[in-house]
C-alpha positions, 0 to 999 in steps of 0.5 A: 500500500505504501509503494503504491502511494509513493508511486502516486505522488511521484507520478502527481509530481511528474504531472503538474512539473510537465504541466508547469512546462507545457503552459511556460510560454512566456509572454514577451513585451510588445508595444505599438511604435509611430515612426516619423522621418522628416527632411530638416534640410533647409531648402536653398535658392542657389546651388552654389555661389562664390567672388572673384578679384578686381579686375584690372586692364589686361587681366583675367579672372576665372572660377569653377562649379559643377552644374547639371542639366536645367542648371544657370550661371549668373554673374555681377561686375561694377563698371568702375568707371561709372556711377552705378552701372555693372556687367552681367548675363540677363537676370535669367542668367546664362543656361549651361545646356542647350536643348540638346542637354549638351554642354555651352561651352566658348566666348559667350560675351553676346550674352552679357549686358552692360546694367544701370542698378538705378540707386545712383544718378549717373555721370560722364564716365571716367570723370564723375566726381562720385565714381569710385576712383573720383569719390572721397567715400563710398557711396556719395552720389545722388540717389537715383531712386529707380530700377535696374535696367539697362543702360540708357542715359545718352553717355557714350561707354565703349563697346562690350566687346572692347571691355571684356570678354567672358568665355566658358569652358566644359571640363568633363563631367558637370565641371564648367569655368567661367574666364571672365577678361579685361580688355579696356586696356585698348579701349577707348576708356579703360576701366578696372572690373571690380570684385563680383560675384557669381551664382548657379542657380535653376530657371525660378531664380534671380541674382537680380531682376530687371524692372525692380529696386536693386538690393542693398548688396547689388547696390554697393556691388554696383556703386562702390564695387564692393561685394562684401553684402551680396556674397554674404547673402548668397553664401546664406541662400546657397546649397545643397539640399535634397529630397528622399523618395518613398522608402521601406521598413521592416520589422525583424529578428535580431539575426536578420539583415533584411535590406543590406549587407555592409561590404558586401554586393547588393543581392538584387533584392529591390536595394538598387532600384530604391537607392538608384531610382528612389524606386520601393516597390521591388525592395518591399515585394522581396520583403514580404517573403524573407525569413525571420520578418514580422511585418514591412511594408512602404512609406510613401505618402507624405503627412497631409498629402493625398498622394504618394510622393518624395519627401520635400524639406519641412515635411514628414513620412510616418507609419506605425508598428507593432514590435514584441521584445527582440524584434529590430527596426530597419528602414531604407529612404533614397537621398534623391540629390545622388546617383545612389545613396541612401540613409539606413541604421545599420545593416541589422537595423536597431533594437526597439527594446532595451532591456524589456522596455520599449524605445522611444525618442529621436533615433537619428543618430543611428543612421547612416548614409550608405552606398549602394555600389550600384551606379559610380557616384556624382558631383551631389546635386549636380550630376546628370545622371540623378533622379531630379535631373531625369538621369535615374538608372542611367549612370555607369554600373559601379559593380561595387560593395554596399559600404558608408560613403567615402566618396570624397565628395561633401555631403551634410552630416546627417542630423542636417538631413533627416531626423528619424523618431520613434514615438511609443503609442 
């Protein structure tokens, strides 16, 4: 009788142990997430800008920029010998590309006007008491109170031609200089160019506008040829700046690279046609069927908007997730202003618990700018053949690895690019 009690509780034993292991399911923590990635460049009207030194009889001065297709170079240089007058394209600028998308290169000089700002009355030229090399001061002259046009006030200037000589060269690439030269020494009134300025710049923009009052800065450049206040406001309203197109996310274990592998190829899951041609949809079909993802899917649609579309500076994409403890976040959004990079955390993403709790902050200083090693990379938001100048998919196979951009072009830091938030819900 007492064997068989004993066999009982050990059997009673047995069972409520193997119960206790079969119901030991742990429940791991989960919460829902809003994840929020907003463009914070601040969106500029020139693409870049610079100065050159005074210009004397005899001499010459040159700069270089990158510009790409759709691109316009404007210059500004006072006519020492005057009042108020300067050298400059039309204030549309001079368009760098025909219609053919070919280079303009050679003496482009047919396209350069002699400017009256309209700030200061204007005397015989060469011989005015209130011209830079008579005055006793910077501007001295009357106040003209007008608008900048072109010169018309009965004086006789010499020709543009036998002042100067402005020519453009194409040095490969998206490369350009500007040769800009004085020639007043066998003029019939040689004059110095002062220091100017120069701008690059699309179609929608204006160093200056004729018909209108000249700004403070265009006044002193073409009063005093000081140019100190216009390249202080191009410097100001000049550079690069970017869109991100639609992009991917995914939910996943911890052991899972689902986007990318750093170093090495793209396994041609979609990864080239989001970093190439800010293109989600393959990436996000490929996806949906890898093992070890909970969840993925698109974000496409700006907040507010009622249509998909790339993400402009000051506006925001979100979408929202639900994660369980171990699970990882990664995410993928092309830099539109490139041949093919792309901000991403790292290739395994980042954990959305830490030690048991949910994240929630600004993540961004997880995120990098990768390479995709697709598409051999360009001068950043010049090149010809990225996505806003109609050159998506077009440029020249790279064969590379996936890798953080070294490639010694300038970009922004990242915080100056993209904030990326994950909210607790």
């Amino acid at each position: 009788m007492m064997k068989k009690r004993i066999v009982f509780v050990l059997l009673s034993t047995l069972l409520i142990a193997t119960s206790c292991n079969n119901n030991d399911d742990t429940v791991l923590p989960s919460a829902t997430f809003k994840v929020t990635v907003e463009n914070v460049f601040m969106p500029k009207a020139f693409q870049s800008n610079g100065v050159f030194d005074a210009i004397p009889p005899g001499s010459s001065q040159s700069f270089s920029f990158n510009a790409g297709k759709g691109s316009y170079v404007s210059l500004a240089t006072m006519f020492v010998k005057s009042n108020d007058l300067f050298y400059g394209f039309s204030d549309t600028g001079l368009a760098l590309y025909d219609t053919n998308g070919d280079a303009i290169t050679g003496d482009v000089t047919m396209h350069i006007s002699l400017w009256d700002a309209g700030t200061e009355v204007n005397q015989e030229p060469g011989t005015g008491s209130n011209q830079p090399m008579n005055q006793s001061g910077p501007n001295t002259g009357d106040d003209e109170n007008g608008t900048i046009h072109l010169v018309n006030d009965n004086f006789m200037y010499p020709s543009k031609e036998s002042v100067i000589k402005v020519s453009l060269t194409h040095d490969g690439g998206t490369l350009f200089t500007v040769t800009i030269e004085n020639l007043s020494n066998t003029a019939t009134l040689a004059t110095p160019l002062a220091p100017g300025v120069w701008a690059v710049h699309n179609d929608q923009t204006k160093l200056f506008t004729d018909g209108t009052t000249a700004s403070a800065g265009m006044e002193k450049l073409a009063e005093d040829g000081d140019n100190s206040m216009m390249n202080g406001f191009l410097m100001n309203n000049s550079g690069y700046f970017s869109p991100f197109a639609p992009g991917v996310y995914a939910v996943h274990a911890a052991t899972v690279k689902p986007i990318f592998t750093n170093n090495s190829s793209d396994i041609g899951n979609g990864l080239e046609a989001l970093a190439e041609d800010g293109d989600p949809s393959a990436l996000a079909s490929s996806l949906m069927s890898t093992n070890g993802i909970v969840t993925s899917g698109v974000f496409n649609t700006p907040d507010g908007a009622s249509n998909p579309g790339p993400l402009l500076p000051t506006n925001t994409y979100s979408f929202t997730i639900t994660a369980q403890e171990g699970d990882y976040i990664s995410i993928a959004t092309m830099l539109v202003q490139s041949n093919d990079l792309f901000y991403a955390f790292d290739d395994s993403g980042i954990a959305l618990f830490t030690n048991g709790n949910p994240i929630s902050g600004d993540v961004t200083s997880s995120l990098t700018l990768w390479d995709a090693g697709t598409e051999i990379n360009e001068y950043p938001g010049a090149g010809n053949n990225q996505p806003v100048r109609g050159g998506a998919m077009s440029g020249m196979d790279e064969n590379g690895i996936v890798h953080v951009v070294n490639d010694g072009f300038m970009y922004p830091a990242t915080a100056e690019a993209i904030k990326v938030t994950i909210t607790l819900q």
